[in-house]
C-alpha positions in Angstrom: -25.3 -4.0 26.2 -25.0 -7.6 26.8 -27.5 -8.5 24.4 -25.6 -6.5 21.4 -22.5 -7.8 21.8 -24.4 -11.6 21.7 -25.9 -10.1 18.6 -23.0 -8.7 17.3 -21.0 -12.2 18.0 -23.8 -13.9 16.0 -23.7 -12.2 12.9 -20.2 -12.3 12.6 -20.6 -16.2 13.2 -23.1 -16.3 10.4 -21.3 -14.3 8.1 -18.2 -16.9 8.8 -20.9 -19.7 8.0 -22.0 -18.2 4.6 -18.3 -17.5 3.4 -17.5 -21.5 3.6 -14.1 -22.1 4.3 -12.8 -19.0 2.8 -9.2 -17.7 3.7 -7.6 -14.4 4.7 -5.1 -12.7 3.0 -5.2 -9.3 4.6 -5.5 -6.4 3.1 -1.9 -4.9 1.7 -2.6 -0.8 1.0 -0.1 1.3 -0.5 -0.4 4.5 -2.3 1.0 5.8 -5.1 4.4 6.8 -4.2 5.6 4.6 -1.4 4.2 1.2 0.8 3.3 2.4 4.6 3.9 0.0 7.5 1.6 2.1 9.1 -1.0 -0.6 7.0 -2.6 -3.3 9.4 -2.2 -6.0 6.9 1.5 -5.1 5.3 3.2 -7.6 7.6 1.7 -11.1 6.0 1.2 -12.2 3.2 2.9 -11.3 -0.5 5.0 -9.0 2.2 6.5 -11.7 4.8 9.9 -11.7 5.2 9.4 -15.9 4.7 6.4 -15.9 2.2 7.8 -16.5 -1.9 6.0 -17.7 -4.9 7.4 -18.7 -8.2 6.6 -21.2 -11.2 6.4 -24.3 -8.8 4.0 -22.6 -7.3 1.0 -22.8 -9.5 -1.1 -25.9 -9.3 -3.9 -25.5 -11.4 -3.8 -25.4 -15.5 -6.4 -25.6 -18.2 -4.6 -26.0 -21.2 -1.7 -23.7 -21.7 -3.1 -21.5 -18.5 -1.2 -22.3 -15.4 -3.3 -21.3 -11.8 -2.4 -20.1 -8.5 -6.4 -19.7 -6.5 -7.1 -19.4 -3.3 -10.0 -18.0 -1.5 -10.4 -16.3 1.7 -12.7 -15.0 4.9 -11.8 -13.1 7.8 -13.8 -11.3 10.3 -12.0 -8.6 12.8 -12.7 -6.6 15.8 -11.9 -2.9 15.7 -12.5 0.0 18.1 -11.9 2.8 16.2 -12.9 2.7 12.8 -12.8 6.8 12.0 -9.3 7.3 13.5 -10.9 10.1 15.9 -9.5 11.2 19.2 -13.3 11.7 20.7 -16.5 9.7 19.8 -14.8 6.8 18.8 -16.9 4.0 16.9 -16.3 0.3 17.2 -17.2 -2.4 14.4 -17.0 -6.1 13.4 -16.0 -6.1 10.1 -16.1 -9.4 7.5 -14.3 -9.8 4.2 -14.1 -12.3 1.9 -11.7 -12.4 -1.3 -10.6 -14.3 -4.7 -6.7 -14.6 -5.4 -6.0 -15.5 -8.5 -2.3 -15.8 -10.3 -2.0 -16.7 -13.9 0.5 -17.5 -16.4 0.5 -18.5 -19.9 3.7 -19.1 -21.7 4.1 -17.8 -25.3 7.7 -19.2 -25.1 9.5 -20.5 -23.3 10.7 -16.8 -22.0 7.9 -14.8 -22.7 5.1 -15.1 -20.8 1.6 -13.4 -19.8 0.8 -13.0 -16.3 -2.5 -12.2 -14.1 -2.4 -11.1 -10.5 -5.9 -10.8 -9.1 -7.0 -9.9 -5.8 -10.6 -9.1 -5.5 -13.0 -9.3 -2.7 -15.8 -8.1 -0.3 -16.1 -5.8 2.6 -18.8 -5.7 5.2 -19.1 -3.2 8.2 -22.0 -4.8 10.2 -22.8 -1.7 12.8 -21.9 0.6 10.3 -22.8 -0.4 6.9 -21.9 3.3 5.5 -18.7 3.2 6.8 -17.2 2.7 2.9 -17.7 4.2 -0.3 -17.9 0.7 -2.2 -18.2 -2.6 -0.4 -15.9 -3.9 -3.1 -12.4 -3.9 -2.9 -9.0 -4.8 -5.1 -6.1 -5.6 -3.3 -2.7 -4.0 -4.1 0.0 -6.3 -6.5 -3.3 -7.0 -8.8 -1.7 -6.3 -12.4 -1.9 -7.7 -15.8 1.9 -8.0 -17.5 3.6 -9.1 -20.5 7.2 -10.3 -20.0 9.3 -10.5 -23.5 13.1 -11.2 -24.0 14.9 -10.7 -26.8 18.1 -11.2 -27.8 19.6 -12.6 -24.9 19.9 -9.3 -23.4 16.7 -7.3 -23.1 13.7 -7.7 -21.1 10.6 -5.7 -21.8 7.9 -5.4 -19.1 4.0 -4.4 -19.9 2.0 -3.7 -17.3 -1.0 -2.4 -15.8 -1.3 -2.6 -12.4 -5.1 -1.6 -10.5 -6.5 -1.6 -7.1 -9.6 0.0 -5.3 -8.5 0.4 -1.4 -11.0 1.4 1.2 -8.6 1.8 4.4 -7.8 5.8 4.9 -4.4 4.3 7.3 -2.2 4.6 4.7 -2.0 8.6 4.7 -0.3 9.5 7.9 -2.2 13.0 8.1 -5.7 12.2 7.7 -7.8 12.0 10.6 -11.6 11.5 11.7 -12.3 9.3 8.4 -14.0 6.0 7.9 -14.8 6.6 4.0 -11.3 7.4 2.2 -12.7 4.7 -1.0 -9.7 5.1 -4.0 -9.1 3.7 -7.8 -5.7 3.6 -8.6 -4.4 2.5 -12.4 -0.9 2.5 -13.6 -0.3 1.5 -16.8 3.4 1.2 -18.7 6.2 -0.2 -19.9 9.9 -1.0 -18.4 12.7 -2.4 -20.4 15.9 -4.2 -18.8 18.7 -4.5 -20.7 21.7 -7.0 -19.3 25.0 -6.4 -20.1 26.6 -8.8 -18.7 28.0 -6.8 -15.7 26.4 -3.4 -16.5 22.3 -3.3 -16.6 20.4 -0.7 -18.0 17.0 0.1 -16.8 14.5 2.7 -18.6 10.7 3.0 -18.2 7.6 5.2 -18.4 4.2 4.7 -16.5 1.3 6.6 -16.6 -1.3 6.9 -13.3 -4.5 7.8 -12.8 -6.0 8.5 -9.2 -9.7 8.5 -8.9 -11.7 9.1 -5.3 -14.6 7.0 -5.0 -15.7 9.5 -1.8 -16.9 12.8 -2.9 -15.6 14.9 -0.3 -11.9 14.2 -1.7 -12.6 14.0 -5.3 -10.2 17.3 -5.5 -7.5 14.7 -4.8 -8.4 12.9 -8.6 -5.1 13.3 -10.9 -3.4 12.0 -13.4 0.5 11.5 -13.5 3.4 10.5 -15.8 6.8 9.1 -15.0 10.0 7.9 -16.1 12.7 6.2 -14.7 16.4 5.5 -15.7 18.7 3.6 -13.8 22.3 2.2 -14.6 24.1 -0.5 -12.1 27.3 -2.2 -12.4 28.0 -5.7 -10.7 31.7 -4.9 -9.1 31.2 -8.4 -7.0 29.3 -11.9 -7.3 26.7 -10.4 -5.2 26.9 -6.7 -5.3 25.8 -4.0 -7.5 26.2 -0.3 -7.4 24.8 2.4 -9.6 22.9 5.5 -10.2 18.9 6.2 -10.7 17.0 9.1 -12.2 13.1 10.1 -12.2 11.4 12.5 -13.8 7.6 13.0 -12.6 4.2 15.2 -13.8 1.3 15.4 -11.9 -2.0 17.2 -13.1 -5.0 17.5 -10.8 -8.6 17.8 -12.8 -9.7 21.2 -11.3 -12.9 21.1 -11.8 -13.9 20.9 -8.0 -14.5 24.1 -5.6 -11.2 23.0 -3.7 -7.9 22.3 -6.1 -4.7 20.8 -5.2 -1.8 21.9 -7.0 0.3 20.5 -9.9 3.4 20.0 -9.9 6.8 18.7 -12.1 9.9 17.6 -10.3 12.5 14.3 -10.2 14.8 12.8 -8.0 18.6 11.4 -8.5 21.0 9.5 -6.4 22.9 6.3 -6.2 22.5 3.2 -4.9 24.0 0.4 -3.7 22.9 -3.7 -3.4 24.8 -6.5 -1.3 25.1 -9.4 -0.5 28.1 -10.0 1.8 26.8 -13.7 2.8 24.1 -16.0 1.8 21.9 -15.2 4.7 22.0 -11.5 4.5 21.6 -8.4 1.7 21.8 -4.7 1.8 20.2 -2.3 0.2 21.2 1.4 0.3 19.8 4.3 -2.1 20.0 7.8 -1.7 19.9 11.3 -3.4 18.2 14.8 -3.9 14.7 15.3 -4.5 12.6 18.2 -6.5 9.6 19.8 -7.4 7.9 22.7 -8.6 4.4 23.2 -7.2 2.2 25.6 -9.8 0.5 27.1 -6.0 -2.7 26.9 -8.1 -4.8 25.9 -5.5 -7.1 27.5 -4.3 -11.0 27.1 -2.0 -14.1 29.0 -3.0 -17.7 28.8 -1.5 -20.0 28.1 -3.4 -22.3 24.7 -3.9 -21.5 21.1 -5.7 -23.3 19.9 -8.2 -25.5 17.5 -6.3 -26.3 20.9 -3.8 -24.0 20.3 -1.3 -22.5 23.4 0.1 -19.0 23.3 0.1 -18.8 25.3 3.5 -20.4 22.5 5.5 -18.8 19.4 3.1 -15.5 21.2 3.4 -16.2 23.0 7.2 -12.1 21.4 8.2 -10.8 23.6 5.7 -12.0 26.6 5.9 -13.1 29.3 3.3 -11.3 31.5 1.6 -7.9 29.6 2.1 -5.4 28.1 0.1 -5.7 24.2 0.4 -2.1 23.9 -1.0 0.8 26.2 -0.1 3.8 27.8 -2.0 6.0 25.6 -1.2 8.5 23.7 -3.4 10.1 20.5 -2.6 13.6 20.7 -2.0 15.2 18.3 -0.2 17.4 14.8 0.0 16.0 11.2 0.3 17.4 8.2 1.1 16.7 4.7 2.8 18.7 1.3 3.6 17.0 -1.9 4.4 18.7 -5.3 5.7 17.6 -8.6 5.2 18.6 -11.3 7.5 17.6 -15.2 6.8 19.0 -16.3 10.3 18.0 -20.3 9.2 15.8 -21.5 7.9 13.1 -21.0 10.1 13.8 -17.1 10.7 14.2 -14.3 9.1 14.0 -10.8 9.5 14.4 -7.5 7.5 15.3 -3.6 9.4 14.7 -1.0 7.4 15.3 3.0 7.8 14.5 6.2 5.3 13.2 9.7 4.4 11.3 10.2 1.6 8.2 12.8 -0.2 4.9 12.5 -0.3 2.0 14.7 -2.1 -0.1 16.1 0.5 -4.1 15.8 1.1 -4.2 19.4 2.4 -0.9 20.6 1.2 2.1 20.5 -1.5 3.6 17.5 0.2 4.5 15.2 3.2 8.1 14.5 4.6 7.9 10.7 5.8 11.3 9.9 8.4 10.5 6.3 9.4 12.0 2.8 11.0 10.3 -0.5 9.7 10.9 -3.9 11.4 9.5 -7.3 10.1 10.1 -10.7 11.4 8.7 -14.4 11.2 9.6 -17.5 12.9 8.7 -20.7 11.5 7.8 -22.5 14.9 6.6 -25.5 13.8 5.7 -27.9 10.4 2.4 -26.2 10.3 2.6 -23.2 13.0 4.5 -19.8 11.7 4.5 -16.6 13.9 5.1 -13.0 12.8 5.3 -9.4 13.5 5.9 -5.6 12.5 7.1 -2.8 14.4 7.2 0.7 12.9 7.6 4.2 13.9 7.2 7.1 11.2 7.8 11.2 11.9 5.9 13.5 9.4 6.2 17.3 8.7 3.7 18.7 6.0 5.1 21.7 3.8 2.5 23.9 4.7 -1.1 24.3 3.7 -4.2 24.1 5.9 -3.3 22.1 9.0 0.6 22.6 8.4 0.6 19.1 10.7 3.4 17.6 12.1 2.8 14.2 14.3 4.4 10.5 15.0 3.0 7.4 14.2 4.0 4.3 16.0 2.9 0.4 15.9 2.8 -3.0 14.9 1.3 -6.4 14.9 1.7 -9.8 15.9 0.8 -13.0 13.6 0.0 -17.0 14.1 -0.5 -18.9 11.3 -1.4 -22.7 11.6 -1.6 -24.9 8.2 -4.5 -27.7 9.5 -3.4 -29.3 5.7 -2.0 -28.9 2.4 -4.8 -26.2 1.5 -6.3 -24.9 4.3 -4.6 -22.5 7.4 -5.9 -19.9 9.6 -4.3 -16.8 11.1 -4.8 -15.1 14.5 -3.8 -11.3 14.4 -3.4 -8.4 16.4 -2.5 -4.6 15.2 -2.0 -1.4 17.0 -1.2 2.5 15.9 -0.8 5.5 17.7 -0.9 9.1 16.6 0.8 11.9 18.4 -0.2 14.9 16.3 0.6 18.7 17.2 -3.1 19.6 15.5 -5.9 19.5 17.9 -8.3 16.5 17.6 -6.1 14.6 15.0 -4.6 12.1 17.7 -6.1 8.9 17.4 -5.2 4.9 18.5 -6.7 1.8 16.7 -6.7 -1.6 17.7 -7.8 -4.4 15.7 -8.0 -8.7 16.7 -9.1 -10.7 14.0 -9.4 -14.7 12.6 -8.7 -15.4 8.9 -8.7 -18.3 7.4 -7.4 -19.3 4.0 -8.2 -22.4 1.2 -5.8 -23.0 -1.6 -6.8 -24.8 -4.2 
């Protein structure tokens, strides 16, 4: 055993050596419908409660193109890579990554913009342990600002990422390989009047598994939005939001998930009642109608597989969604406190819906806590705590279980370009459904060049 671990301490030295001095952002996952603290990298990076970039910002430009690039390497420990309860595997694990931000000004208002995060993942024990080595980070988007007329703003977009990390959905379970392609593409338009904005837009999203054995999860989805606020103070707004939402699943696999239409409205309300701290509050009723479409046969995929022994969790012959329609209130409130102006901090509490892997949908209660202390010039330390309560609607495991964690940051700029980061995360699940309990923890280096 000694000997591995000396060889396991070696490659992950070498694969440092090979990357150069490449730096860490972590990994930021989110799904389609809502960010998850439950995410081992959400609590650095674009996410810090002390972390902004704007204009200034870019220091790079060829010709009318202004550049933001920095490159990255990070190794990290973990010792359970499959979120099981029994047989747990441990790797090291190695990533390296290209940031790149880009702006070109058409005018002096309208602008197009490049967010790119795209990188490199390598389990060393357990080189199968992803569907594609290759990974886009979440917040990479190509967009196209325009204003006209002093009042409106029209936002392009197309936002894409291919995550790897199966952490993000509360209820899954035993799985190293959950590899996903997510697109949204569409357009939002802002109009300001004075102390009244209206907000409309429409996006569609595609979902596309990169592992076979959840390619019945592949969809397609459109949405719209509609929001109206009025500014009653300097610093405080208050209005009411609408969506309206259609998801289609391909159904063309042996297993089928079921459509669905639905919407949400509510109000919501944005504070600032000093400089150093803002509220946000939002809340409202939540629907959808679930088609109860889906359905699992036996039978054989393409490639020969037999769905019985691909499948075996599920079981044949049952429904993999459930007749259940979505009925039910949401709402969240988040503070955020800049103490000085070394500290800050954000609390934030909420209920919300999710769509299910094995059922119509997911109810997500949860409590999110984010802080960072700027300790020094050139030493910064942070850290997340969350703790998240989930009840699916029904379906195959009908799972309800708890989810608790966080992780701890330090952050030390050697220079103007170059810092490294020392991390820690931890998460526990408490599930009611036997052999779905798991705990993760995870040490790892990054380090981090800006050009």
């Amino acid at each position: 055993m000694a000997g591995k671990g000396r060889f396991s301490l070696c490659k992950l030295v070498l694969f440092l050596i090979l990357s150069g001095a490449w730096a860490g952002h972590r990994l930021a996952a989110q799904e389609l419908m809502r960010d998850s603290m439950a995410n081992p990298n959400s609590g650095s990076g674009e996410n810090s409660v002390l972390n902004s970039t704007d204009r200034t910002d870019y220091n790079l430009r060829v010709g009318p193109v202004r550049f933001l690039a920095d490159v990255s390497a990070g190794i990290e420990y973990i010792d359970n890579i499959s979120y099981s309860d029994t047989n747990r595997k441990s790797d090291e694990v190695g990533r390296v990554a290209l940031n790149v931000r880009a702006m070109y000004d058409l005018t002096k208002l309208n602008t197009i913009s490049l967010n790119l995060g795209i990188g490199y993942v390598r389990y060393f024990e357990h080189p199968d342990a992803t569907s594609n080595d290759l990974f886009v980070t979440p917040g990479s988007q190509v967009a196209f600002d325009i204003y006209a007329l002093d009042i409106f703003r029209i936002n392009i977009h197309d936002s894409f990422s291919v995550l790897q990390d199966p952490v993000d959905n509360a209820t899954l379970s035993n799985v190293t390989n959950f590899g996903r392609f997510i697109n949204t593409a569409g357009i939002t338009v802002v109009a300001d009047l004075n102390n009244i904005v209206l907000t409309v837009g429409y996006d569609h999203t595609n979902y596309k598994s990169l592992n076979d054995t959840y390619s019945y999860l592949d969809r397609s989805a459109e949405s719209v939005l509609a929001s109206v606020s009025y500014k009653f103070a300097p610093r405080a707004f208050i209005g009411v939001e609408g969506t309206a939402a259609f998801t289609s699943y391909t159904h063309d696999q042996l297993i089928q998930q079921n459509d669905s239409s639905g919407g949400t409205g509510g109000l919501f309300l944005d504070v600032m009642p000093t400089a150093y701290l803002r509220v946000v509050a939002r809340g409202g009723y939540q629907y959808s109608d679930f088609d109860s479409n889906g359905t699992y046969t036996t039978g054989q995929l393409s490639n020969g597989t037999d769905v019985n022994t691909l499948y075996a969790p599920f079981n044949g012959g049952r429904r993999i969604g459930d007749d259940s329609e979505l009925s039910d209130f949401y709402w969240s409130v988040t503070l955020s406190n800049r103490i000085n102006a070394y500290v800050a901090q954000s609390l934030s509490a909420g209920r919300e819906n999710d769509f299910g892997l094995t059922s119509n949908y997911v109810t997500v209660n949860y409590v999110r806590y984010n802080a960072a202390w700027r300790a020094a010039s050139n030493l910064t330390l942070g850290g997340d705590l969350f703790y998240e309560n989930d009840q699916e609607s029904g379906g195959l495991f009908n799972e309800h279980l708890q989810r608790y964690g966080g992780d701890v940051t330090a952050t030390y700029q050697f220079n103007l370009k170059l810092s490294g980061t020392l991390h820690y995360y931890g998460i526990v699940k408490d599930s009611d459904v036997n052999n779905r309990d798991y705990y993760q923890n995870r040490v790892g280096l990054d380090l981090d060049y800006r050009f």
